[in-house]
C-alpha positions as CSV (number, residue, x, y, z in Angstrom):
1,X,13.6,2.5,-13.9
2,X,11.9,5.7,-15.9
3,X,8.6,5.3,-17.2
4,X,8.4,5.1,-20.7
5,X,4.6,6.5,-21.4
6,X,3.5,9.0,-23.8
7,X,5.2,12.7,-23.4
8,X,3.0,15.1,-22.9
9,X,5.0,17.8,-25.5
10,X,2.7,20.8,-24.1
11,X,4.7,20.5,-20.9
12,X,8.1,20.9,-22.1
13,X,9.0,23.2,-19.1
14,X,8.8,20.3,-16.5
15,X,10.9,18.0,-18.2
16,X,14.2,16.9,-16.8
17,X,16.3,17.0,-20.1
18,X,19.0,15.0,-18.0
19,X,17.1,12.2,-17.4
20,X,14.5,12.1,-19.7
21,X,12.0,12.8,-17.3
22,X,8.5,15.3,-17.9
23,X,8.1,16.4,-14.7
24,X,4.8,17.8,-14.5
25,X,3.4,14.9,-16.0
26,X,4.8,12.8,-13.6
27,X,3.8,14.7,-10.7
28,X,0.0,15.2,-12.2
29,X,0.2,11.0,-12.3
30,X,1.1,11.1,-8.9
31,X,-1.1,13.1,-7.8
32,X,-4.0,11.7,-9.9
33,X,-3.1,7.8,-9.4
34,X,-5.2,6.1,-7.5
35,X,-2.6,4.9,-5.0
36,X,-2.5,8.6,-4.1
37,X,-6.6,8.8,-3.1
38,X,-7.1,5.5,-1.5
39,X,-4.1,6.1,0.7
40,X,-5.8,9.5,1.7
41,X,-8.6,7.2,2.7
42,X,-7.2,4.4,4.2
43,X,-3.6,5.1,5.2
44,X,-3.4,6.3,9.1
45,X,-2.5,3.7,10.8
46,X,-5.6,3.2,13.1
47,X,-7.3,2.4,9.9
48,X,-5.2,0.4,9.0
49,X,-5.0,-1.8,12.3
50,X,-8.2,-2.4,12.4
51,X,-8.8,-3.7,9.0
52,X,-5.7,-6.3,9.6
53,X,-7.4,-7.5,13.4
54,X,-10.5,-7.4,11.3
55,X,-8.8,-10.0,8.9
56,X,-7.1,-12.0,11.4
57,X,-11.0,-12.7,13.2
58,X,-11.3,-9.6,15.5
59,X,-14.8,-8.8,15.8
60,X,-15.6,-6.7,18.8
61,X,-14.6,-3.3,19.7
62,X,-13.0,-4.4,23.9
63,X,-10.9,-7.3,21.5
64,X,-9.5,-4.1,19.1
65,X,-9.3,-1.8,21.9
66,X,-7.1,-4.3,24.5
67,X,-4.9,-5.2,21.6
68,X,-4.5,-2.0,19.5
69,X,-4.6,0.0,22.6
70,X,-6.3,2.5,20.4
71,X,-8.3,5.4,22.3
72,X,-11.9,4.3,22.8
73,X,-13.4,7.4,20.7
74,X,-10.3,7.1,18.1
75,X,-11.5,3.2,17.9
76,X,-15.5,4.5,17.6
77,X,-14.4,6.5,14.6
78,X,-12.5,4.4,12.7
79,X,-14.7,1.8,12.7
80,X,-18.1,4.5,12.0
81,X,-15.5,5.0,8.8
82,X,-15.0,1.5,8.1
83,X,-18.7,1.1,8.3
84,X,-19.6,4.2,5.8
85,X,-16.9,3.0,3.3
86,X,-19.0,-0.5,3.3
87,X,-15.6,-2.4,4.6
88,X,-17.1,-3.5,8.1
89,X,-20.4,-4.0,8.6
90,X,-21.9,-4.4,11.7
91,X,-24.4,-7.0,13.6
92,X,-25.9,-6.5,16.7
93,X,-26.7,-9.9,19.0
94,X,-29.4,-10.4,21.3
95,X,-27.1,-10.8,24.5
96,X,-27.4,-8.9,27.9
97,X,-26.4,-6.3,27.6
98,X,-26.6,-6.4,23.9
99,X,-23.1,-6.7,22.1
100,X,-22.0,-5.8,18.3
101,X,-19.7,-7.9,16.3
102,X,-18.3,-6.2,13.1
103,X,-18.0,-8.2,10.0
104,X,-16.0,-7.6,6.6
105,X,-18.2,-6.9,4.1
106,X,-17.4,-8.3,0.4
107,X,-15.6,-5.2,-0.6
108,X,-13.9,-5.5,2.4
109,X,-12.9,-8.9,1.8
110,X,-11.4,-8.0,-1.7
111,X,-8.6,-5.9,0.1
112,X,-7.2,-9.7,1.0
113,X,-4.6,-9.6,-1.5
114,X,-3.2,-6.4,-0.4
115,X,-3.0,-7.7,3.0
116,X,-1.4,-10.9,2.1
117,X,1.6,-8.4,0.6
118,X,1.7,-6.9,3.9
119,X,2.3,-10.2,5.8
120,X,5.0,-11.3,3.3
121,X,6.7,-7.7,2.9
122,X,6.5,-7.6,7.0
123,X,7.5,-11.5,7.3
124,X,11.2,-10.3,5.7
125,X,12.0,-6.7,6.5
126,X,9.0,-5.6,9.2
127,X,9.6,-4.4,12.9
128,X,6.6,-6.8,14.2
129,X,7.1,-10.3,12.7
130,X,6.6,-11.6,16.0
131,X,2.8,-10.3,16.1
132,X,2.0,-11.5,12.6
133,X,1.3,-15.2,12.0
134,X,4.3,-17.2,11.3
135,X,3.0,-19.0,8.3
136,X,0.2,-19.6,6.0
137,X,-1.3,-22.8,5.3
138,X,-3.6,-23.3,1.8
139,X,-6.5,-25.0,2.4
140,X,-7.0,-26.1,-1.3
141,X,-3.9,-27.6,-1.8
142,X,-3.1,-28.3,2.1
143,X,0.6,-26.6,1.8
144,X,2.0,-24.2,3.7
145,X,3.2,-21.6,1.5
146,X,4.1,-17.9,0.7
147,X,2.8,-15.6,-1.6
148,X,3.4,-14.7,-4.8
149,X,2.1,-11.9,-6.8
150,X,1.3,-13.3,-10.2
151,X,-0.3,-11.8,-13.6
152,X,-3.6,-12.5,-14.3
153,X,-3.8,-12.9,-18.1
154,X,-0.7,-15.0,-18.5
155,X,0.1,-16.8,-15.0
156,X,3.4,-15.5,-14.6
157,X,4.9,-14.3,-11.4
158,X,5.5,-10.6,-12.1
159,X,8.8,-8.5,-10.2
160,X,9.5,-4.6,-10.4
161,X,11.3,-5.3,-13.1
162,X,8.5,-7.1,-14.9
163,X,6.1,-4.2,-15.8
164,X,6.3,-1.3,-18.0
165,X,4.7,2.0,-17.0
166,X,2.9,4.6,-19.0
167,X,1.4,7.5,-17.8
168,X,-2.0,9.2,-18.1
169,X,-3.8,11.7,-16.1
170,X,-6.9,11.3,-14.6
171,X,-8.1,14.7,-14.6
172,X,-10.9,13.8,-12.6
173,X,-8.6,12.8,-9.5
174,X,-6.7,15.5,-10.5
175,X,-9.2,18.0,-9.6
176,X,-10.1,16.7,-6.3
177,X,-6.2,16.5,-5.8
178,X,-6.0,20.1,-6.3
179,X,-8.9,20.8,-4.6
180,X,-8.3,19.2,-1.7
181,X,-5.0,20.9,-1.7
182,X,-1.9,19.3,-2.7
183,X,0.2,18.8,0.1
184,X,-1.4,17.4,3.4
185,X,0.4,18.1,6.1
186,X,3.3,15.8,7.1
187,X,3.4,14.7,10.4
188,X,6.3,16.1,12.4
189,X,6.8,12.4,14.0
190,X,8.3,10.1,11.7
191,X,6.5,6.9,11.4
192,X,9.4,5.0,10.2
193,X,10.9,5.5,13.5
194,X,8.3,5.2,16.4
195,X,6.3,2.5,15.0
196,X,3.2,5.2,13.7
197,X,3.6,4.6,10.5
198,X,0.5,2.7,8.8
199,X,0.1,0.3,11.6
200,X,0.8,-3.4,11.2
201,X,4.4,-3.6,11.9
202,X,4.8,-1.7,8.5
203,X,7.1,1.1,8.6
204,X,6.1,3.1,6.1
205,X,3.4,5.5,6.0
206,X,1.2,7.3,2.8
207,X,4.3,9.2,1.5
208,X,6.7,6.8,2.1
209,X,5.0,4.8,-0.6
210,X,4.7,7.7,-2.8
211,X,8.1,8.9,-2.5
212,X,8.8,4.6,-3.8
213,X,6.6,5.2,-6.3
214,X,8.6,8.8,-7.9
215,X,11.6,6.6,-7.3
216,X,10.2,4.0,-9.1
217,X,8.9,6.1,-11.7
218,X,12.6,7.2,-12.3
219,X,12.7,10.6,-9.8
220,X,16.4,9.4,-8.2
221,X,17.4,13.1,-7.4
222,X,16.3,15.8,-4.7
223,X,15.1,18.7,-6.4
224,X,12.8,16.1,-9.2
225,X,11.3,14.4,-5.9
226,X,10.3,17.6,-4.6
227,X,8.9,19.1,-7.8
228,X,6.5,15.9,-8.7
229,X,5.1,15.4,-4.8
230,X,5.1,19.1,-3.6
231,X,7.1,18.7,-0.5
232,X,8.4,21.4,0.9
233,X,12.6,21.3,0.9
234,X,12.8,20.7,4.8
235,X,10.5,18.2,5.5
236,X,11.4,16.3,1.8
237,X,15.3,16.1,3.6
238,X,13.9,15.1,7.1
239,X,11.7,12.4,5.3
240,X,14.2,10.9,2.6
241,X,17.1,11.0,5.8
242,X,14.7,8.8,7.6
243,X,13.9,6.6,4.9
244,X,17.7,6.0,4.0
245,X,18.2,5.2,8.3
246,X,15.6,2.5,8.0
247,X,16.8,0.8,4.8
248,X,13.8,1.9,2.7
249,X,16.1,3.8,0.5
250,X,20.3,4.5,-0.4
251,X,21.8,7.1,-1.7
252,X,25.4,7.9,-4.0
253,X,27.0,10.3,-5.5
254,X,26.6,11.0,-9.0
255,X,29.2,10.4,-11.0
256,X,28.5,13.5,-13.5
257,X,28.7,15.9,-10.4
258,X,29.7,14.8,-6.9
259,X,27.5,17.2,-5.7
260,X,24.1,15.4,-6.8
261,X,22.7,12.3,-4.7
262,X,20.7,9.8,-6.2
263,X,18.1,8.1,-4.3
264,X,18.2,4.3,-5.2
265,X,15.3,1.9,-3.9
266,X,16.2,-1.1,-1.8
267,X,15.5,-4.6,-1.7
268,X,12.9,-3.5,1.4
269,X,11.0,-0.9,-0.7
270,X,11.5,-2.8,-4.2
271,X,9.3,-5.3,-2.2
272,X,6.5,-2.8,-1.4
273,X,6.3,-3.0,-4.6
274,X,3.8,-5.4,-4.5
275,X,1.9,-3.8,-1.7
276,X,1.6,-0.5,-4.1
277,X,-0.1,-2.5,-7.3
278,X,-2.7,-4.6,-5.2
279,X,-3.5,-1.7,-3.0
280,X,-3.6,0.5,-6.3
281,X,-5.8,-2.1,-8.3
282,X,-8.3,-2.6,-5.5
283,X,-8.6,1.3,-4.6
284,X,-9.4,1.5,-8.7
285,X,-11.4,-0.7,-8.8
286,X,-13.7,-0.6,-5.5
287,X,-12.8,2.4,-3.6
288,X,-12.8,5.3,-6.4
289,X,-14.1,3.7,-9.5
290,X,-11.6,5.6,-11.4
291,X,-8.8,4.4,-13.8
292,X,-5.5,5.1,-12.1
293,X,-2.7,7.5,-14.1
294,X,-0.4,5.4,-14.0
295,X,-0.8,1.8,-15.9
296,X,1.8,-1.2,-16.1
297,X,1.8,-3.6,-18.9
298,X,3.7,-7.2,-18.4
299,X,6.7,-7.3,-20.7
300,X,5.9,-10.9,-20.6
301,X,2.7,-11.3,-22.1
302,X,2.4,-7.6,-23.1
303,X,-1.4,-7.3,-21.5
304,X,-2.5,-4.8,-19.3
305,X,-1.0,-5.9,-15.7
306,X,-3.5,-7.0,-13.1
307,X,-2.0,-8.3,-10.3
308,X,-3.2,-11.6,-8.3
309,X,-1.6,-13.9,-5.2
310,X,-1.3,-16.8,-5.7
311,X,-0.2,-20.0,-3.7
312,X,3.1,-20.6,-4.6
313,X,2.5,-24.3,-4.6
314,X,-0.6,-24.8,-6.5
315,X,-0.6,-21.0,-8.2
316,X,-4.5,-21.0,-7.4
317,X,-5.5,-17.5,-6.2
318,X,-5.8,-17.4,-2.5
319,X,-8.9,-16.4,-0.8
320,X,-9.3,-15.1,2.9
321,X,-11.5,-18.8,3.7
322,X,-8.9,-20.8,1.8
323,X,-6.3,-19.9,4.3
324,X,-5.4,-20.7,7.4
325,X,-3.0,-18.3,9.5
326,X,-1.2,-20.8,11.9
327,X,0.4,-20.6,14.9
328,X,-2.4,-18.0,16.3
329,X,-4.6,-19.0,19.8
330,X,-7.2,-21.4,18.4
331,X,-10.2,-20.1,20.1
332,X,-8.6,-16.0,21.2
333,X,-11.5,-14.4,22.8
334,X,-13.4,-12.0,20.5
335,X,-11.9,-13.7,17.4
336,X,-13.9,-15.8,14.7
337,X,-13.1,-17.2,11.3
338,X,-12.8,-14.6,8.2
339,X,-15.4,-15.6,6.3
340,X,-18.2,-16.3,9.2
């Protein structure tokens, strides 16, 4: 599905006449969106982890450290981030000797959404179901149910298929894009296969989700992919390889010349989808205070898209108090209610 924003004329050179496609436009969105910077802040996996034990009622650092088994000084420094990005806070009690609990801040507590399309993408096609909670239970309405993504202004529930995608540089993120350099180094283990990844029984680490996103944004072929994410030829073919073995992605031949692959998204990353807009919205929002490049309408209602979760029995939006995660020990050691 190509995005159908604005053409940037002054770029004509970047465009792929074939498909339609301004290149260099679509890589500057990329690399400007704000999926792009909050997954350079919050996308290794140790991160990651934490935040979900934080959300399931972790509150000490033994309880994250026996579970994770994260590295004691990897654990310290995560959560000393956590802390300075006003996620975690932390409390100190009286006890002997004197113990510290760390609790989601509000900001924190808005990343609940995103998290909820974690445990419903890794519910169907994750590696870990098995350490995830088996089901939800609404407190509101009393149902067990699962989520859904929804529109805000209209109500609807909203699919890939759904939005419509226009493109617009933020040449703020831009500059600290270039300026931080635009191609982090990839690491040489694959996360898709090993379980490093982002943590949580997701498979898919920070470019994973971009490459879904130039996919999305209508890059289906080799040499477009590595022209709008800056990844070098090798480790673009070791990547895309891995993410066609795991079922993130499938390929075929073109039929105007055999010797082209397109890249095709599957029902696995189509449902990451979801994942990408909350995590995008909240990063917006909260994390970067910056309006990301890229920007879906609903073709339903024809508003601006922000997404919510909703119950998909009463279509209230869910909140981390108003759920209960069942079939998790009642009174685990260390662990407390979300929202005490």
């Amino acid at each position: 599905m190509p995005h159908e924003g604005p053409q940037d004329q002054s770029r004509d050179a970047g465009t792929d006449v074939r498909a339609g496609i301004d290149l260099d436009l679509t890589r500057d969105a990329l690399a400007s969106s704000t999926l792009n910077h909050g997954l350079l802040v919050l996308s290794d996996r140790w991160t990651v982890a934490v935040l979900l034990g934080a959300f399931l009622g972790v509150r000490r650092f033994d309880v994250w450290h026996e579970r994770l088994g994260i590295p004691r000084p990897t654990l310290a420094d995560r959560l000393k981030k956590l802390v300075e990005l006003d996620l975690l806070r932390q409390r100190q009690y009286q006890d002997r000797p004197p113990r510290h609990a760390y609790h989601l801040t509000s900001k924190g507590l808005k990343l609940y959404d995103h998290v909820l399309m974690i445990w419903s993408w890794e519910r169907r096609f994750g590696t870990r179901a098995d350490s995830l909670p088996t089901q939800l239970r609404h407190a509101k309405c009393g149902h067990v149910f699962t989520p859904h993504l929804a529109c805000s202004a209209c109500g609807e529930d909203v699919g890939i298929n759904d939005l419509h995608f226009s493109l617009k540089v933020n040449e703020t993120l831009l500059a600290r894009a270039t300026a931080a350099g635009r191609t982090p180094r990839i690491a040489a283990v694959d996360g898709t296969r090993s379980g490093i990844g982002m943590g949580l029984g997701l498979r898919v680490d920070r470019w994973s989700l971009m490459i879904i996103t130039a996919v999305l944004l209508g890059c289906r072929y080799f040499d477009q992919l590595a022209h709008v994410l800056g990844i070098a030829s090798s480790v673009l073919a070791r990547r895309l390889a891995g993410m066609v073995e795991t079922g993130l992605l499938t390929t075929a031949a073109d039929r105007n010349d055999a010797r082209r692959v397109i890249y095709r998204l599957t029902p696995a990353s189509r449902e990451l989808f979801g994942y990408i807009v909350c995590f995008s919205s909240w990063a917006s929002r909260f994390l970067l205070h910056q309006p990301s490049s890229i920007a879906p309408t609903h073709q339903g209602c024809g508003k601006p898209f922000v997404g919510q979760v909703v119950c998909d029995q009463c279509r209230e939006p869910l909140m981390p108090w108003d759920v209960r995660m069942e079939e998790l020990p009642q009174e685990a050691a260390g662990t407390e209610p979300v929202a005490a």
